[in-house]
N, C-alpha and C positions, 0 to 999 in steps of 0.2 A: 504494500500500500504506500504510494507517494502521499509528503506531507509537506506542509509551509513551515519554513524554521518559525521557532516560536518569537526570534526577536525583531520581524516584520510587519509590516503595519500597510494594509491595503486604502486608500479611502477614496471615495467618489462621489459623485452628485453632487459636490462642493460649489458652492455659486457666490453671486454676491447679494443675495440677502439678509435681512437686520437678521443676527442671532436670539437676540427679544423677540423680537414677534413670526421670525421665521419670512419674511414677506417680502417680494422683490418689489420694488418701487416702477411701478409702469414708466415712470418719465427717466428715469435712472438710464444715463448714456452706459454702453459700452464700457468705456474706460471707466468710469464708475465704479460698475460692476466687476471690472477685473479688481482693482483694489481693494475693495470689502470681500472677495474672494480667495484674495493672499490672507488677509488678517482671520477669514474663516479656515482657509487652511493652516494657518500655524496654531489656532483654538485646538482645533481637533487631531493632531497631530501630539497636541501638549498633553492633551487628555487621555491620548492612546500608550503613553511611556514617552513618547522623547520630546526630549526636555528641553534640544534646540532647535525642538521645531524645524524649520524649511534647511536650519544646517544641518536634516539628519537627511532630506529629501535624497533620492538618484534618480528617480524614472518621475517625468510630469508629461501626462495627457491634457491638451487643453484643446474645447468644442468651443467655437465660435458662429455668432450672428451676428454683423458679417464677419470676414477676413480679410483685413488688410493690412498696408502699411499702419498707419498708425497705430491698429493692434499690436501687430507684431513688436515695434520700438515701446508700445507701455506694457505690453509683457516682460519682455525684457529688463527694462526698468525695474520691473518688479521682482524679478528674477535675483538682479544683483545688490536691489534694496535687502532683501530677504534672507539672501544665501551669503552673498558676501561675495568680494573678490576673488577668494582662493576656492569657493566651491560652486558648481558648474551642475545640476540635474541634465542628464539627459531629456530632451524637449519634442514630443510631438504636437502641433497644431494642424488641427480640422476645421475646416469652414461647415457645416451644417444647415439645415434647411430648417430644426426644431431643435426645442430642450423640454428638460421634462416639466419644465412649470412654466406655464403663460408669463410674456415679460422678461422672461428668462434671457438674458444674451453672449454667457460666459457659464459653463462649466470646466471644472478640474479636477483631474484624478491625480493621485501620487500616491507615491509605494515611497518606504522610508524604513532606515534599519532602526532599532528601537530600543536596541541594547548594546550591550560595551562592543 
């Protein structure tokens, strides 16, 4: 039987809505929504065992509505806000037609090591 080490951490459907109310802000640009999506992913990241957060990250999936430049440079941004200069997640981005909640225009998945 294959198994997932136990000091891994999978998480998804990460967005940019309030963590109080749960609730994506209909008027809420894009780049909005990627930022409050960083800070939702280092939240539940912290809750899952690690401790620095986006500096434990390796792998990030990121759905987009739309794709473009701009995205890509405030991803980015976000990337090296987060992770810092000396650490680098490997990065796939998807342009997408839908997300799982109305309003929706940024999801991210990330996998993260969670122990020593």
């Amino acid at each position: 039987m294959d198994h997932f080490p136990a000091n891994l951490s999978f998480s998804s459907r990460l967005g940019g809505w309030d963590p109080a109310t749960g609730d994506v802000a209909g008027t809420s640009t894009q780049l909005e929504q990627i930022e409050q999506a960083f800070k939702n992913v280092d939240m539940n990241l912290k809750r899952a065992g690690a401790e620095r957060g986006w500096g434990q990250v390796f792998r990030v999936n990121s759905y987009h509505i739309p794709l473009n430049d701009e995205v890509i440079e405030k991803f980015k941004t976000e990337i090296a806000k987060w992770c810092g200069n000396e650490h680098r997640p490997i990065w796939t981005c998807v342009e997408v037609p839908r997300l799982g909640l109305e309003n929706m225009k940024v999801e991210i998945e990330v996998s993260a090591h969670v122990g020593n």
